[in-house]
N, C-alpha and C positions, 0 to 999 in steps of 0.2 A: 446700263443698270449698275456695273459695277462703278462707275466713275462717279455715276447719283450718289450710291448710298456713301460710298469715300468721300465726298463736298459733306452729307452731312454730317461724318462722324467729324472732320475735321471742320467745323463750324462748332459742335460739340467740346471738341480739342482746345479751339481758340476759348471760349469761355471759360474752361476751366484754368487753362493757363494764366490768362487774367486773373479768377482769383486764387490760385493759387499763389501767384507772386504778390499779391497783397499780404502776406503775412512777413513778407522782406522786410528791412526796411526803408528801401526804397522801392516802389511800385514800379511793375512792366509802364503804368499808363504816364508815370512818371517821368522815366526817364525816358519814353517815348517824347513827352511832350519839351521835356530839355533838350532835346536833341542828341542826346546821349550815344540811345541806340535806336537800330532800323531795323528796317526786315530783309533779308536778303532770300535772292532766288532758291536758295538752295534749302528752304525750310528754315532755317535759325536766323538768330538775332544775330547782327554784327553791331561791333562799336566805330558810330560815328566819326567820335574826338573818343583820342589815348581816354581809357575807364581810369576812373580811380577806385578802391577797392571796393566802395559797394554795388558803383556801377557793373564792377567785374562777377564781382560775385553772384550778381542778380542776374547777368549774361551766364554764367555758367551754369548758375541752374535750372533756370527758363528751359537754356538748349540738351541739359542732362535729361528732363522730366520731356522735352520734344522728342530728343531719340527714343528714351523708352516708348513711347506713346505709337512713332513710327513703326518703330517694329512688330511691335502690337498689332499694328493696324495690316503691315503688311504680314504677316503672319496669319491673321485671321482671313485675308483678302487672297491671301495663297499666290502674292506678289513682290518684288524687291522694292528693300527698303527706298530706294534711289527715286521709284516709280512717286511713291507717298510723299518723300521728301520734296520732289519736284512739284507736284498738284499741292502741298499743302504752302511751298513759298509762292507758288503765285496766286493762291485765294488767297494769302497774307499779304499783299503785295496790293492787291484787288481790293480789299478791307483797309486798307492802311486808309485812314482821319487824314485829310487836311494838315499841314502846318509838321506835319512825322514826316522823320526820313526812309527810302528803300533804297535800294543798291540796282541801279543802272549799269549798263555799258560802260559805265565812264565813271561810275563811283555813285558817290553818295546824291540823290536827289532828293529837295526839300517836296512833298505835294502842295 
């Protein structure tokens, strides 16, 4: 029950963080698709290739606006952040398009 309704809020999560990075000016789906950044295991975005300043800046606040969001979530779920952070990078990871990168065992992998 409680891991249902956690998928959905963080399915919730993910859309909003979409567009909420559209007002960057580089997009989340953006520099997904340049291979900029990925999704890594642990809930947040990692950079690819070395960022340069907008890609960085669009990784910092993607993963500032994720924490909040985690703690929120673990907060209300009356569970550790670490729990949320885990189950939201692997429905990120699970979610992840074709042709985006995610963070393997071994680093960076193209889907």
């Amino acid at each position: 029950m409680f891991r249902r309704r956690l998928v959905l809020v963080l399915c919730a999560l993910a859309t909003w963080f979409m567009a909420e990075s559209s007002v960057l000016a580089l997009s989340l789906e953006e520099a997904k698709m340049k291979g900029l950044v990925g999704e890594k295991a642990n809930g947040y975005l990692g950079a690819v290739i070395p960022p340069d300043a907008e890609a960085r800046a669009l990784l910092e606040d993607v993963n500032q606006k994720r924490r909040r969001a985690y703690e929120d979530i673990a907060k209300r779920n009356r569970t550790n952040v670490q729990s949320v952070e885990s189950l939201a990078g692997e429905k990120a990871i699970q979610n992840t398009r074709p042709g985006n990168f995610v963070e393997g065992p071994g680093g960076w992998i193209k889907r």
